[in-house]
C-alpha positions in Angstrom: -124.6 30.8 -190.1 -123.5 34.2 -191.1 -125.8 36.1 -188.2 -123.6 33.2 -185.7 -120.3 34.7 -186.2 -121.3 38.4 -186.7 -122.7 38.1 -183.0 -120.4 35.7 -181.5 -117.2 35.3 -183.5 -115.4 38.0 -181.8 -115.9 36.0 -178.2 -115.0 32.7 -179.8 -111.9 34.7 -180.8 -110.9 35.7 -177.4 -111.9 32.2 -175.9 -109.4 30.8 -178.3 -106.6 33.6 -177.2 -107.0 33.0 -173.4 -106.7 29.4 -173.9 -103.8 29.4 -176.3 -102.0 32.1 -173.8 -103.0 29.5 -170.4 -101.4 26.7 -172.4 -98.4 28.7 -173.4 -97.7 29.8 -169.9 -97.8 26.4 -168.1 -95.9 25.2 -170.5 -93.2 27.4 -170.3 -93.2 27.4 -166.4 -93.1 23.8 -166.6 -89.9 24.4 -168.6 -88.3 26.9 -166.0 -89.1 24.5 -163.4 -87.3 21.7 -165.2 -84.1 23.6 -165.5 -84.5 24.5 -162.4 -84.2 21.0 -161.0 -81.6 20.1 -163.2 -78.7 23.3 -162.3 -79.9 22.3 -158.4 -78.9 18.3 -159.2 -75.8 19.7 -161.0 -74.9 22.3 -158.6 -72.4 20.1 -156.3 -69.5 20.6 -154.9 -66.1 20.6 -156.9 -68.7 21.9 -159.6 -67.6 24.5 -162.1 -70.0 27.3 -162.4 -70.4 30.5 -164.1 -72.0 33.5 -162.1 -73.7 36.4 -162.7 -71.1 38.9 -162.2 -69.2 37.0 -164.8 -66.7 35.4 -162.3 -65.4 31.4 -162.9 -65.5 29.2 -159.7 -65.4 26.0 -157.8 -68.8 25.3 -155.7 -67.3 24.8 -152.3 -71.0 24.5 -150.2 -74.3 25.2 -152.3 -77.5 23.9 -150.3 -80.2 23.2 -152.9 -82.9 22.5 -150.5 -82.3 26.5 -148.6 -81.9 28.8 -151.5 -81.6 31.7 -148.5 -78.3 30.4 -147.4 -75.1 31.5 -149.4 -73.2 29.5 -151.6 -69.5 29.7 -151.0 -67.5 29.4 -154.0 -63.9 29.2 -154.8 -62.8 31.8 -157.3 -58.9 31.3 -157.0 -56.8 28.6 -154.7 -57.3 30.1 -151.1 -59.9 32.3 -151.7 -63.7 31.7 -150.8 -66.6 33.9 -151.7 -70.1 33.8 -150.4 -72.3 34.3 -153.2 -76.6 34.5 -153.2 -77.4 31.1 -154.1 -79.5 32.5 -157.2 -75.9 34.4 -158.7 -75.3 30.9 -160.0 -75.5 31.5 -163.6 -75.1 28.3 -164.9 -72.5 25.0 -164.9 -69.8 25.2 -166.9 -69.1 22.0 -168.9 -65.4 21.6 -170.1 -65.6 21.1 -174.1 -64.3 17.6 -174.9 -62.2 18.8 -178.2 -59.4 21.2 -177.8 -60.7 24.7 -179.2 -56.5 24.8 -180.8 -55.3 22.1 -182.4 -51.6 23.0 -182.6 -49.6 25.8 -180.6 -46.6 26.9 -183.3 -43.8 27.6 -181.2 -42.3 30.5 -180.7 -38.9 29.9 -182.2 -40.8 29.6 -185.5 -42.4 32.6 -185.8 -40.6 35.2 -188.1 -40.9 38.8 -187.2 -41.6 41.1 -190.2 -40.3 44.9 -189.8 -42.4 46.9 -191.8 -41.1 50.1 -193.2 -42.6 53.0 -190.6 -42.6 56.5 -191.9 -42.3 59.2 -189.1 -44.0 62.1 -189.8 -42.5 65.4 -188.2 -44.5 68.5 -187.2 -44.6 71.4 -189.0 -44.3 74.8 -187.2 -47.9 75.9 -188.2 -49.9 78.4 -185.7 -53.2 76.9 -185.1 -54.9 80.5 -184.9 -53.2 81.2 -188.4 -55.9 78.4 -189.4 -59.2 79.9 -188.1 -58.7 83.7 -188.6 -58.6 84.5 -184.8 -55.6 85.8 -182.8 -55.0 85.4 -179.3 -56.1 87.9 -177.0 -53.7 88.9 -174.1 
């Protein structure tokens, strides 16, 4: 039994790897794909999406089924961008709870002076410091 693995435990071994590593990969393509589908059934029109560039917009035209053509989104009222259909980051959902629960007015804030000390420059050469004079 001993002789067995000595010769053939190493390739086992490797067997093993490959399979674990095939399994791992289809698995997490399978994943990709998934999200995938579901950004392209989200991805509609009135839609809020985040892009890559880190702009906020409206999708005004996104064709899922031609990922060549542009998507045109709407970054501010009036004002259309066409955008690479892959810069679509990702949807952004609106949080359902408020992230503030009360705004404190203004009239009820205080304002607190704090006692600021100025501090006045003294008429010290800087070359008087180092050791060096100017030279002309």
């Amino acid at each position: 039994m001993n002789d067995f693995f000595a010769n053939y435990g190493l390739i086992i071994l490797l067997v093993v790897l490959l399979v674990f590593m095939f399994w791992s990969s289809r698995r997490r393509m399978a994943k990709q794909k998934l999200e995938q589908e579901e950004r392209a059934r989200n991805t509609v029109p009135g839609a809020e999406v985040l892009m890559q560039g880190g702009l906020y917009g409206k999708i005004v035209s996104y064709d899922p089924e031609n990922l060549d053509q542009p998507a045109v989104v709407e970054i501010a009222p009036g004002v259309d961008i066409k955008v690479h259909s892959q810069a679509i980051l990702r949807i952004v959902t609106p949080t359902e709870e408020p992230l503030i629960d009360e705004v404190t007015p203004l009239d009820d804030v205080q304002v607190v002076e704090d006692d600021f000390r100025t501090v006045e420059k003294t008429d010290v050469d800087p070359d008087a410091e180092s050791g060096t004079k100017p030279q002309a």
